[in-house]
C-alpha positions in Angstrom: -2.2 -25.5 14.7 0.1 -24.7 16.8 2.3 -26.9 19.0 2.4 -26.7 23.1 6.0 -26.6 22.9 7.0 -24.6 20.0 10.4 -25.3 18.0 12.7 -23.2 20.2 15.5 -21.0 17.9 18.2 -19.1 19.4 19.7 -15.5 18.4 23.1 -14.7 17.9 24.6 -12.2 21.1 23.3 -8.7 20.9 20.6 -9.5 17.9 18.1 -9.6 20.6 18.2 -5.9 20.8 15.3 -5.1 17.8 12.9 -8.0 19.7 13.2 -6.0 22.9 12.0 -2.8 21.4 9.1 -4.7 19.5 10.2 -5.2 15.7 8.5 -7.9 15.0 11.5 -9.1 12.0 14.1 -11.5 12.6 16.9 -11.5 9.8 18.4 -15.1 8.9 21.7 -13.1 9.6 20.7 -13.2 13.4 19.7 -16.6 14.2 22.4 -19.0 15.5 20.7 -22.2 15.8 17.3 -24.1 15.3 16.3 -26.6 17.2 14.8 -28.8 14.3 13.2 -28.3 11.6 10.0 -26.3 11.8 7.3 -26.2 8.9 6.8 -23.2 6.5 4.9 -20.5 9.0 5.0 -23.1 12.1 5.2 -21.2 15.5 9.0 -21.1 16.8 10.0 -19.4 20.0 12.8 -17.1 19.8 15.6 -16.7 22.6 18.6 -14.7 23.2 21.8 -15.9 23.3 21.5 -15.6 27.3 18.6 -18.1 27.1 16.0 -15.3 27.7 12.6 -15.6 26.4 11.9 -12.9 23.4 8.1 -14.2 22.3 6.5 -16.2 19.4 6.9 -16.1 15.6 6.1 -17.8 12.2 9.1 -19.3 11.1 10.1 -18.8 7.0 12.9 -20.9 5.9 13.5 -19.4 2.2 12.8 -15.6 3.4 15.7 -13.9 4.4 13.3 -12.5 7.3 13.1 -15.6 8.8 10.8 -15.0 11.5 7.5 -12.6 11.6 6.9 -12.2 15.3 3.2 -12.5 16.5 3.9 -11.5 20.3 6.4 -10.7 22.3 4.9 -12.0 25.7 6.4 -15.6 26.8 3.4 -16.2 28.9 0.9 -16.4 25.7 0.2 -18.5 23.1 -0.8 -18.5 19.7 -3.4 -20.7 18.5 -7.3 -19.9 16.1 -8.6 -18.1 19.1 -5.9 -15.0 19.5 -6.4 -15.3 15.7 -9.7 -14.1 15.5 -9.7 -11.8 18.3 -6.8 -10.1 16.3 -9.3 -9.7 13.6 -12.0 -8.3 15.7 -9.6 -5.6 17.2 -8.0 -5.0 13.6 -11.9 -4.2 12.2 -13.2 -2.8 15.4 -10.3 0.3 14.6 -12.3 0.5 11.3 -15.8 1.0 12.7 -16.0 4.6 11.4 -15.3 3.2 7.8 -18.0 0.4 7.9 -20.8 2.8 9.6 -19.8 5.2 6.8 -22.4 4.6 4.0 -20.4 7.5 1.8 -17.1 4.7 2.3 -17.7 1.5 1.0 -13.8 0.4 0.7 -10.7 0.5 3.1 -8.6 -1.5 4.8 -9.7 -4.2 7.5 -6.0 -5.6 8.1 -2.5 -4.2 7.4 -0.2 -6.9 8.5 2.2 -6.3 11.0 0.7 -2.8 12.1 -2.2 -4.8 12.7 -0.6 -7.7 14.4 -1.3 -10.4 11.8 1.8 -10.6 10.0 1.5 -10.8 6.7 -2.0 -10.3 6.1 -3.9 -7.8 4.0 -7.1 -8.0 3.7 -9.2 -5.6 2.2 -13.3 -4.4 2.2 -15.0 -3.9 -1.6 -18.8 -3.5 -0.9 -19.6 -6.8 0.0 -16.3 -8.2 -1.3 -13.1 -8.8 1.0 -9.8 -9.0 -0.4 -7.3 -11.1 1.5 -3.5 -11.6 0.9 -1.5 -14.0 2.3 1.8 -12.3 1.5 4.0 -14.3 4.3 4.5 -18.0 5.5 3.1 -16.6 8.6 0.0 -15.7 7.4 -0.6 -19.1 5.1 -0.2 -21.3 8.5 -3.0 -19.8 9.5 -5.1 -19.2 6.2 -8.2 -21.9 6.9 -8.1 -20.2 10.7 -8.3 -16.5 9.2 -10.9 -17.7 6.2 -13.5 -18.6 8.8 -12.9 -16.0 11.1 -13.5 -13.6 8.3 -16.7 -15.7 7.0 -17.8 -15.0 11.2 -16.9 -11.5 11.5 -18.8 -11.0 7.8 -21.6 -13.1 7.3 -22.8 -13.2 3.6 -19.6 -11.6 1.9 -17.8 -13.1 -0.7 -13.7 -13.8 0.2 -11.3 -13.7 -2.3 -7.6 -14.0 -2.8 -4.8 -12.1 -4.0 -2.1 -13.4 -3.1 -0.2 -12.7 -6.7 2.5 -11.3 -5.4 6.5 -11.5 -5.7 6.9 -11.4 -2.1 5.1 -14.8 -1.8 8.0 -16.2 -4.1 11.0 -14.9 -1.2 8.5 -16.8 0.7 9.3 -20.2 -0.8 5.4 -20.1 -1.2 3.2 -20.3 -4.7 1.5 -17.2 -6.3 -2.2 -17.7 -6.3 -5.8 -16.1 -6.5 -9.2 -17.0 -6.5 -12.4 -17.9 -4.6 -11.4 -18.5 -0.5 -15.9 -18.2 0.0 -18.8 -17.4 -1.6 -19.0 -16.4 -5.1 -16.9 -15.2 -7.7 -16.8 -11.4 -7.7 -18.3 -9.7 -11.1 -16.0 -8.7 -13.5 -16.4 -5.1 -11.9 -18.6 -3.3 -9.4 -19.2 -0.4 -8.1 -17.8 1.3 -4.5 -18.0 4.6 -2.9 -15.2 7.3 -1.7 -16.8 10.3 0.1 -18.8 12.1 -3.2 -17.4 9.8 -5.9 -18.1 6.1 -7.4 -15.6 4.1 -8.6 -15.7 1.2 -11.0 -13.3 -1.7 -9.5 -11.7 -4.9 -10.3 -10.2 -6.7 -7.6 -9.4 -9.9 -10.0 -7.2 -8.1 -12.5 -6.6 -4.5 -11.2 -3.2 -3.1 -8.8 -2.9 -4.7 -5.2 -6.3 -5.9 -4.7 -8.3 -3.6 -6.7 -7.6 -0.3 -5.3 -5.3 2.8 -4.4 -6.9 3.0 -0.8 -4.0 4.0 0.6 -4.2 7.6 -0.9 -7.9 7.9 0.3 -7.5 11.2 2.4 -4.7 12.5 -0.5 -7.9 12.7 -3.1 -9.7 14.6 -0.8 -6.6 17.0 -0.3 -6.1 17.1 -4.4 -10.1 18.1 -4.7 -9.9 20.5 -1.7 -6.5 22.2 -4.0 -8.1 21.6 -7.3 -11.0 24.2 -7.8 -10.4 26.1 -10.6 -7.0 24.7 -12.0 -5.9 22.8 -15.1 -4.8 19.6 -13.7 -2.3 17.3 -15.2 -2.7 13.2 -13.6 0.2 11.2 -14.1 0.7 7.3 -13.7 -3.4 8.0 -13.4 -4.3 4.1 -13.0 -8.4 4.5 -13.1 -8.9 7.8 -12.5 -8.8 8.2 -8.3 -7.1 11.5 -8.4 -8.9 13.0 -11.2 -12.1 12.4 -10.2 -11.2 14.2 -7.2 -10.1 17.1 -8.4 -12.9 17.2 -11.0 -15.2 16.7 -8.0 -13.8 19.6 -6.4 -14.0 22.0 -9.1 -11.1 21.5 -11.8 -11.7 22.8 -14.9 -9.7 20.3 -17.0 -7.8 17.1 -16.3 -5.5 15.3 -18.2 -4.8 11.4 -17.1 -1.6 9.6 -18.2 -1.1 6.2 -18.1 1.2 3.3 -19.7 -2.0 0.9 -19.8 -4.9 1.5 -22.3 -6.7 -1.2 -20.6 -7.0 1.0 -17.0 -7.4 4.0 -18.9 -10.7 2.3 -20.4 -11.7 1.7 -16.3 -11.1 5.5 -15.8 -13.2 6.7 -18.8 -15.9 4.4 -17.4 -15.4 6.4 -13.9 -15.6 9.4 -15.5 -18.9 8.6 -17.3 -20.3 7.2 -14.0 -20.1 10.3 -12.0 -21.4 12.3 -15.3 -18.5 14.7 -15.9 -18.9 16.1 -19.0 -16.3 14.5 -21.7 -14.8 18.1 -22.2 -13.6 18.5 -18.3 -11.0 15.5 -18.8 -9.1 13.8 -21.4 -6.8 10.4 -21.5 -3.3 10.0 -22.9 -1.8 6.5 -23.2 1.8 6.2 -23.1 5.1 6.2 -21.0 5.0 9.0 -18.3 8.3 10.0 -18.7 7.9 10.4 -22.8 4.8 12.2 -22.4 6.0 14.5 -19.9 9.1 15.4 -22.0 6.5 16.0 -25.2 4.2 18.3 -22.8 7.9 20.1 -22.1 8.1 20.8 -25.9 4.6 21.8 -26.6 5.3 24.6 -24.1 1.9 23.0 -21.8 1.4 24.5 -18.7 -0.7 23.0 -15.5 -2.0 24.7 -11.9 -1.9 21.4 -10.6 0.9 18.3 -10.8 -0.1 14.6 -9.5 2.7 12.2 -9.6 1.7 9.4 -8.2 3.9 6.7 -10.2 4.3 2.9 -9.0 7.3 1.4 -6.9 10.4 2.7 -8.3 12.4 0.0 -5.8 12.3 -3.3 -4.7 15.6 -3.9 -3.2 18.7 -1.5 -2.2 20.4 -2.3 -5.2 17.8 -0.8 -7.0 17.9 2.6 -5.0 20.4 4.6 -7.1 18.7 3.7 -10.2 15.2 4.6 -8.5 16.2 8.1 -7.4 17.0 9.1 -10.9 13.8 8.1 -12.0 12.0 9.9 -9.4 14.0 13.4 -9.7 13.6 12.7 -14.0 9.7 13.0 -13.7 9.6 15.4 -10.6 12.2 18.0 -12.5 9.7 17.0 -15.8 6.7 18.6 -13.2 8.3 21.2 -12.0 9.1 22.5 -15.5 5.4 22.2 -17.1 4.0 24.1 -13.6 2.4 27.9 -14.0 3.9 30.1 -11.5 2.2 29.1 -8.4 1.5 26.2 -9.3 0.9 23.5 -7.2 2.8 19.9 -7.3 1.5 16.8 -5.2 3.8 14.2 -5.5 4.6 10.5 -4.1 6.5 7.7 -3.6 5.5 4.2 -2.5 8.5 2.8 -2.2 9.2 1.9 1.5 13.0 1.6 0.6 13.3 5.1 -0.3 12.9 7.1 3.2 11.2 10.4 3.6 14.2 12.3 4.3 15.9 11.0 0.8 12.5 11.5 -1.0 12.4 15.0 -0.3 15.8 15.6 -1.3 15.4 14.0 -4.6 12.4 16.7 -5.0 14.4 19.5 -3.9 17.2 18.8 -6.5 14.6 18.3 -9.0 13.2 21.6 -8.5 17.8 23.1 -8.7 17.7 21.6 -11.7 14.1 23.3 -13.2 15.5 26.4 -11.9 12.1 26.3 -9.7 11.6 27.8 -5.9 9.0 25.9 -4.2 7.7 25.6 -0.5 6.5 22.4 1.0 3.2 23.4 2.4 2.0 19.9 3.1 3.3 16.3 3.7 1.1 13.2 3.0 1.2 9.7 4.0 -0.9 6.2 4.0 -4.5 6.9 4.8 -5.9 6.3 8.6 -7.4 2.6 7.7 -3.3 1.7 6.5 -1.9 2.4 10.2 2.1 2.5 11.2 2.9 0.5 14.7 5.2 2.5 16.7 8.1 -0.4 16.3 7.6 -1.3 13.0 8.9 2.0 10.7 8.6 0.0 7.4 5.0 0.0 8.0 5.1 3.5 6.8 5.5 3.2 2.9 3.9 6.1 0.9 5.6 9.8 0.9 4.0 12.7 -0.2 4.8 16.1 -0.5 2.2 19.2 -1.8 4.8 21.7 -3.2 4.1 25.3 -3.9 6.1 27.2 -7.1 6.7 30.1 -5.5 
């Protein structure tokens, strides 16, 4: 699919700088000419504005980044074969996961870290989750679909590619069978001592939370013993967790009744008795103000709410609502007590994150020690020159 002499585009002076250390973006700001007129995700090369070669990309006309770079080397080309191999070495880094009979979920592909812009894809059991999230990506979809059917014989391949980014794309939302049959309403995986009921059709991303993998294991390893309080709870991950590793209550939170139904069924699966955990239904930031008046108090404090921001407009606004239900934590925490809290919102950096925690904890009139940061979990890497890559902030907080 792709041509022997790619659609050449050329960068304004000095925008080459970001291609020469590897970012593999190129902002519509920076381009000063094209060529032509290259199709949605067609291969384009990219020079300076010295004529030097800077590598190979998938060209995005709507997107305001309106190149993902698939290699940096003028000497190669991109065609169905580097495809693949890109696959192989994206699951071959997952080998430990797939060996694992205790781990029957992760990630198989995270997009640029992985060097398939714009592609997720995702292992349920015998069910793979793929999202084409860029015009990159969809160029190659019937070249990634077979691949996949190769490197996985006999699992099903389905799509999720529902997502707002697909629209900045210029490309249609969709979902649905790519091979194989449709996946059951929901079945069953496994994360280390715990089952979990999923539905990749209808539930968050595609299915999932495996991104905070290792951070359950960290929540159960804290929780022994404590009264645990779950908030934005989803199905149940961190509760399950902690009620694994020895919590004596938990109580989940969560705007939707219809995940908090998933969760009870969790909780039933790995037979914890009903009195161990309850579920609330309702706003987080209303129920945490009610707990407040009640006089509740937890050991242990999850805040694990969705992205607060989608653009830098919608930073200011964001940072409230993240010091609102950190401040709200910090307030219904015993003495001692331990907060975990996150945010997944690759907009807000690590450095502002914590700030916004530490002036949430000024205003609760609350000391605390950072005694542990958390991040994405092993299968959800970060490549060196691509910083966004590294989305989800956590910090394990000590009331001191």
């Amino acid at each position: 699919m792709s041509k022997a002499n790619p659609i050449p585009i050329r960068l304004k002076p000095g925008r080459e700088k970001s291609l020469l250390r590897h970012h593999p973006w190129v902002f519509d700001g920076a381009i000063a000419h094209v060529s032509g007129q290259p199709q949605v995700g067609e291969i384009v090369s990219l020079y300076s504005a010295q004529g030097q070669m800077l590598g190979l990309g998938g060209f995005s006309p709507q997107s305001q980044i309106r190149v993902r770079m698939w290699t940096f080397d003028s000497s190669s080309e991109i065609n169905a074969s580097r495809i693949h191999q890109r696959l192989e070495q994206a699951i071959a880094t997952r080998h430990h996961f797939l060996s694992d009979p205790t781990q029957t979920a992760c990630r198989l592909v995270a997009a640029e870290s992985d060097g398939l812009p714009g592609l997720i894809v995702d292992r349920y059991a015998d069910v793979l989750v793929c999202q084409f999230l860029a015009a990159s990506a969809e160029w190659w979809r019937s070249t990634i679909v077979h691949s996949l059917q190769t490197l996985f014989p006999g699992a099903r391949l389905y799509e999720r590619s529902d997502v707002d980014v697909r629209e900045k794309e210029g490309l249609p939302l969709q979902m649905g069978v790519l091979h194989g049959t449709e996946p059951p309403d929901c079945f069953i995986i496994r994360e280390n001592a715990v089952q979990y009921w999923v539905d990749v059709r209808n539930g968050h991303k595609t299915g999932f939370y495996l991104d905070q993998r290792e951070n359950r294991a960290i929540v159960g390893e804290l929780a022994a013993g404590k009264r645990v309080l779950n908030c934005f709870s989803y199905t149940g991950g961190f509760s399950l967790a902690a009620l694994q590793g020895g919590a004596t209550h938990v109580m989940n939170i969560d705007s939707s009744a219809t995940m908090l139904q998933l969760s009870e069924k969790n909780h039933d699966l790995n037979h914890f008795a009903d009195d161990r955990y309850q579920h609330s239904a309702g706003d987080v930031f209303r129920v945490l103000r009610q707990l407040r008046d009640q006089g509740q108090q937890f050991d242990l404090i999850v805040l694990d709410p969705p992205k607060f921001v989608e653009s830098q407009s919608q930073l200011p606004k964001a940072a409230r609502g993240y010091k609102d239900i950190n401040r709200l934590a910090f307030l219904l925490l015993r003495p001692h007590g331990l907060l975990v809290t996150f945010s997944c919102s690759g907009l807000l950096s690590a450095e502002l994150f914590q700030k916004i925690v530490a002036d949430a904890a000024l205003d609760a009139h609350r000391e605390a020690q950072i005694i542990r940061r958390l991040g994405q979990a092993t299968d959800h890497p970060t490549l060196l020159s691509f910083p966004e890559g590294f989305y989800l902030k956590g910090l394990v907080c000590l009331v001191t």
